[in-house]
N, C-alpha and C positions, 0 to 999 in steps of 0.2 A: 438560544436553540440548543447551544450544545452542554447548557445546563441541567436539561432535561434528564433524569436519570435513568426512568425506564425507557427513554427513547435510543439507549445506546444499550439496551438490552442485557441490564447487569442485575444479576438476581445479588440478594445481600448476604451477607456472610451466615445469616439464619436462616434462610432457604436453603441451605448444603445439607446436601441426609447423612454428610459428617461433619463433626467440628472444623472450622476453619482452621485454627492450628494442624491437624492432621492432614487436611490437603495441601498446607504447606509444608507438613515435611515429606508427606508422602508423593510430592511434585520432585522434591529434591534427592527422594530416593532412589525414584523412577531412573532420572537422568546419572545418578551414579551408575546404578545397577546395569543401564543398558550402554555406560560407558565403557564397564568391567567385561561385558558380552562382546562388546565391537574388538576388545584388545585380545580374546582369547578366540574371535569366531573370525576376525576379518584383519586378515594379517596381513595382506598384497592388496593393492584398489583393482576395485572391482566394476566403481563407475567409469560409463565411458563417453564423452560427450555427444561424440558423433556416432555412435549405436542408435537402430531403431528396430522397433518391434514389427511395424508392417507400412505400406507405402499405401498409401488412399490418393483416389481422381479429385478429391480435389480443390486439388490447386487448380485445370483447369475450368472450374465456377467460381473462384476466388481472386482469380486473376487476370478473368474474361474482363473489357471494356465496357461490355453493355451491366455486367455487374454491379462492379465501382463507381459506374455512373450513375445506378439506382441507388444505390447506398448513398453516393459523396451527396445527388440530390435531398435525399429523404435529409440527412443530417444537416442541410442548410435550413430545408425548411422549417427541420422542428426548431434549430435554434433561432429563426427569424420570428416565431408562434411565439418563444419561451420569452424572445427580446420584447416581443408586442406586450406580450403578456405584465412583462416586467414594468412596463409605463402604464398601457392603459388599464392592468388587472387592479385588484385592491393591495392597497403599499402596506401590508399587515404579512402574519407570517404563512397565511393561505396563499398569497402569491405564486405561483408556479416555479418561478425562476431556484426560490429558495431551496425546493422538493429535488429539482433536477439537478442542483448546482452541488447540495449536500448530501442528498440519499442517492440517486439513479445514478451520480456520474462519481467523486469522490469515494463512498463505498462500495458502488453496485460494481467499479472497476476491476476487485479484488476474485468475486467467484467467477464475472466474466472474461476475466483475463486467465485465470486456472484454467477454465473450460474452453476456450476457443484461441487461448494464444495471445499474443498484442492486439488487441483488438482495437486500440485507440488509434493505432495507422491507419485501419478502414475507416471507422464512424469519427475521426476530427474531422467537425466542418467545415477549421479552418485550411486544414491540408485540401480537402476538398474543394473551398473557395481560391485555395491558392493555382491549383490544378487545371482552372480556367482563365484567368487571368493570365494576361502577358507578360511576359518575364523573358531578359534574356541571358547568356550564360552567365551561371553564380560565380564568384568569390570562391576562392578557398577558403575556410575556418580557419585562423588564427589556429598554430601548432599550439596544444595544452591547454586549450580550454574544456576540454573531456565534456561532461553535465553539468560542467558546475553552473551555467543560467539553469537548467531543467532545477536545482540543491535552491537557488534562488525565489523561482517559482513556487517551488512548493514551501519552503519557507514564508514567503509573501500568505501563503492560503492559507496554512496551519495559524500565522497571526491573524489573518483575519477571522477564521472560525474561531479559536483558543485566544486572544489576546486583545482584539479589537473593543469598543466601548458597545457596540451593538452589533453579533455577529447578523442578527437576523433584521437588523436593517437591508431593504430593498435597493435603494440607491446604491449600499455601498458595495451590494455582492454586483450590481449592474456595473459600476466604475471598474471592479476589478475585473469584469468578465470584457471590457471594451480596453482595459489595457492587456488584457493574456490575446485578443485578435490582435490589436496595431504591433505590440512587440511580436510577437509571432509572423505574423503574413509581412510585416516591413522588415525581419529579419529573413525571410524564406526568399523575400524579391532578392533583397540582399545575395545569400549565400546558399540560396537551393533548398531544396526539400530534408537535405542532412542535418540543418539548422531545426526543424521540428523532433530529428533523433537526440538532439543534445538538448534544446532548450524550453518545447513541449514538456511541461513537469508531469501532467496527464499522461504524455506520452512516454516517459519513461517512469513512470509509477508502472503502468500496463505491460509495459515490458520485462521489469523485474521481475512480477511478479509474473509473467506467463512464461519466465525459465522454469518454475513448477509445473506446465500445462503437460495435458500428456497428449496436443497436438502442435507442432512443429516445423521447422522448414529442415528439408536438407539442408547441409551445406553448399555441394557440388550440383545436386539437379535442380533445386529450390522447389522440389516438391512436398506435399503436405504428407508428414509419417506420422504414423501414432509412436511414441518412447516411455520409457519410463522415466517418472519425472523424476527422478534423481539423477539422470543421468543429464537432464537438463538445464539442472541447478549450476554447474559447472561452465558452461554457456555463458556466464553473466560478463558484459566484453570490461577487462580492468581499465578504465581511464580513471582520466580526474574527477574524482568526487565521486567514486562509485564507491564508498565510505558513509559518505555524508549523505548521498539518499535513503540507504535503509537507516542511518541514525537518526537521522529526521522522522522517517515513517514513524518507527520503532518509539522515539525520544517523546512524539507529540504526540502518541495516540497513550503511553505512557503519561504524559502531562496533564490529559484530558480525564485519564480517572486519578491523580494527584485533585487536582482541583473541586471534585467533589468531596475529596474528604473531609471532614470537622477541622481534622488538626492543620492541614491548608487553611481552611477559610477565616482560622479561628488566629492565623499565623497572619494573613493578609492583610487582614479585615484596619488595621490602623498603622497599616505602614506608610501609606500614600496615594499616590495616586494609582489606579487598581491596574492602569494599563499598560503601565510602567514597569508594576511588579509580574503580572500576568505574561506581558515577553521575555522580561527575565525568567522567569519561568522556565518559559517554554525552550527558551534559548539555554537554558542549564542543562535540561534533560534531554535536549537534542546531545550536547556536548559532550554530557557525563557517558554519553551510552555510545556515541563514538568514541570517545577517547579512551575508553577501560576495555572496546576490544580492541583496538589500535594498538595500545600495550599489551596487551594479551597476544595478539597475533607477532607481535615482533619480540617476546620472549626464549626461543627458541635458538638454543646455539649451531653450529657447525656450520652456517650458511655465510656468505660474504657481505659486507655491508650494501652493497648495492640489492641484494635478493633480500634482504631483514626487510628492505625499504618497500620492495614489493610484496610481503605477507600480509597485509590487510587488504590489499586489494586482489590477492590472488582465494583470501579465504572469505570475502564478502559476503559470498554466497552462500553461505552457510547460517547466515542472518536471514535471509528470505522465507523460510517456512516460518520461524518465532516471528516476523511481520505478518505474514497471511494469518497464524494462528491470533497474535494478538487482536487481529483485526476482528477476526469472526466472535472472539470472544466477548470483544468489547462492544461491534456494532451489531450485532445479530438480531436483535428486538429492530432494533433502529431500522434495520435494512427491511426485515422484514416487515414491519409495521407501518412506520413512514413511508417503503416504498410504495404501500399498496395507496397511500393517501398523496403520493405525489403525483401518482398513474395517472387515478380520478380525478382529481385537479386539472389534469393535463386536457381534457375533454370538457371545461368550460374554466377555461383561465380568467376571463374576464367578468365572472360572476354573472353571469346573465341567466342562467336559470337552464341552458343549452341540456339536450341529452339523447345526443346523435346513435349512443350504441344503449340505452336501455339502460344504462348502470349510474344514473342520478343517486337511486334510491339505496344501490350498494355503500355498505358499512365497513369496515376495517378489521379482518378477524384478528381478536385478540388474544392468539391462544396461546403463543409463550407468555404472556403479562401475566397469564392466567395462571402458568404453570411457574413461577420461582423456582422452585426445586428443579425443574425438566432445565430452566435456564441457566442453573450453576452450576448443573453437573457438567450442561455441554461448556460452559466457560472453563473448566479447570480443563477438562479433557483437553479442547482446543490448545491451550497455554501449554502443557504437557507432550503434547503430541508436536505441537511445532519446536519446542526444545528437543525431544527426542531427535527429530529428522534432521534438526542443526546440526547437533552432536554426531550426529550418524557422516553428515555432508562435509561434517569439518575432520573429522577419524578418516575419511578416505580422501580428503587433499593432504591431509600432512604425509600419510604413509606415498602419494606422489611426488610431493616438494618437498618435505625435508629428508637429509639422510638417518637411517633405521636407527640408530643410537639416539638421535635429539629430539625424534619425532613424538616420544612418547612426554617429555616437557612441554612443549611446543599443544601440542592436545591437552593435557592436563590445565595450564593455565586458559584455554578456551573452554572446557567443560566447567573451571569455576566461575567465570563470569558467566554461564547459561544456567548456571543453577543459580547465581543472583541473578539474573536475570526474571526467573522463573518466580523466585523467592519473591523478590519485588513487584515482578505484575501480580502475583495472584492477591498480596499484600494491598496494592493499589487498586486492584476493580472490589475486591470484598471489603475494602476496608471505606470505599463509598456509601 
């Protein structure tokens, strides 16, 4: 499935209305130039986390019981439809389960989590499922376990889409979708509903990425404000493994245009067993892309070794736009193409010919496929623009956390990994 190349909506390096060489240096200039601007224009932080622009009602329609109870409903059902679907539908890659498991919930999570916030707290079925269920008081969490099951989760997924021997085997996306309920709902009996904040990978994938969103909770009233989402970026809570999730996001959607390329396959192709090489892989590039800003962010002198220790998790957040960017760049076809076929799918899973709203006969508009060029220009922009807004998010924590003599090293070695950064994905999707 995830072979596919136009389904991850990547036009090729000859669909650019410029040479690929020059969008990769002019990706790399950008981020200089607007590095050079931040150091001469924005001299004092400006972001503020808990600032907002205006207060909206509501919170209360999102927070009413008769609400969440149509929502936490709706979301059982459909995942009880998607489970039926997944036995009695056809065990090929029309299945339903594959549509909703890989397009609607995996990517479709990233613009609806910009747009409405963590949205995966409302629509999990399982939090949902758990919500009625008897339960009596939880456990505390083991001190320092931060994300790190949510780092595990999503690791598990990433091998199973990127690494496994058939990502689009039926059975095996159903195995793992009935071990993420029993670890989930036997951990939440467990230790409460805070065990889906930490362990839910869904659930904190949705979350990081809705520190971008530009709708919000207070802190103090826990009302719904609209903000500007850089001020929200800042927001992101430091525990353990708030590292390792955008390196993962970032490392494996990374991995996934590696692997289409010639010089990957042509690298692979007789080393061994494919699946072997294929988590190695994936497990490299999750590493390499934690681990170079982990250094990068503890480069920075004047600070105590105990705060050194805390600079990758205080500047994480500045990883979050170059994840949403990579994401749109890479899945954009996908999201939109395949989503529209996962929809329709959805309205006769079991192949029977069913056509309750009229749209049997609807077809698939193909009109980025159509357009290459319209696809590469929005891919480089993407790439570009969430580097930009990194650089931007990571120039106003240092000018807060470090002192004004060391902050400009401290920046510096984070702008050069975001220009390799940048260097490398645009390298990696054009170079498929």
């Amino acid at each position: 499935m995830s072979s596919e190349l136009l389904a991850h909506g990547l036009g090729g390096s000859t669909d650019l209305p410029i040479p690929v060489t020059y969008a990769l240096i002019g990706g790399a200039w950008a981020l200089a130039a607007s590095f050079a601007v931040l150091l001469l224009a924005w001299k004092t932080p400006r972001l503020a986390p808990d600032r907002h622009l205006v207060r909206t009602p509501l919170a209360r329609l999102v927070d009413a019981a008769a609400f969440r109870g149509v929502v936490g409903a709706a979301s059982v059902a459909l995942a009880v439809w998607v489970g039926a679907a997944s036995v009695l539908g056809p065990q090929d890659a029309s299945n339903a389960l594959l549509g909703v498991f890989y397009v609607l919930v995996w990517v479709g999570l990233v613009p609806a989590s910009l747009v409405f916030g963590p949205v995966w707290r409302t629509v999990s079925p399982v939090r949902a499922l758990y919500r009625v269920l008897p339960h009596g008081r939880p456990r505390a969490l083991p001190d320092g376990i931060g994300v790190v099951p949510a780092v595990l989760g999503l690791l598990a997924f990433v091998w199973l889409e990127l690494a496994s021997s058939d990502p689009g085997s039926v059975a095996a996306v159903r195995t793992w979708c009935l071990l993420y309920v029993v670890i989930l709902l036997g951990g939440a009996l467990i230790f409460g509903e805070e065990w889906f904040a930490r362990a839910d990978p869904f659930e904190v994938f949705s979350d990081t990425v809705a520190r971008l969103s530009i709708l919000a909770r207070d802190r103090e009233s826990r009302a719904l404000v609209l903000r500007n989402p850089l001020d929200g970026a800042a927001t992101l809570p430091v525990r353990r493994g708030t590292v390792a999730v955008t390196a993962t996001l970032l490392g494996s959607t990374a991995f996934d245009s590696l692997a289409q390329t010639p010089s990957w396959k042509s690298f692979a192709r007789d080393l061994g067993d494919p699946v072997l090489i294929r988590t190695a892989g994936v497990l490299a590039c999750v590493a390499l892309v934690g681990t170079v800003f982990w250094l990068a962010a503890r480069t920075s002198g004047g600070v105590t070794r105990e705060r050194r220790a805390q600079l990758p998790g205080l500047l994480a957040h500045s990883l979050i736009p170059i994840v949403v960017g990579y994401f749109f760049a890479h899945y954009l076809t996908y999201l939109v193409e395949k989503g529209q076929q996962s929809v329709f799918t959805l309205f006769d899973p079991f192949d029977r010919g069913w056509n309750p709203l009229g749209i049997a006969d609807a077809s698939v508009n193909y009109a980025l496929s159509s357009h290459p060029s319209v696809v590469a220009s929005i891919t480089v922009l993407c790439v570009v623009i969430g580097h930009i807004v990194g650089v931007t998010l990571a120039h106003d924590a240092a000018l807060r956390l470090l002192p004004k003599k060391d902050a400009l090293l401290g920046e510096l070695a984070l702008m050069l990994v975001m220009v390799l950064y940048t260097f490398l994905g645009l390298f990696l999707l054009f170079g498929a």
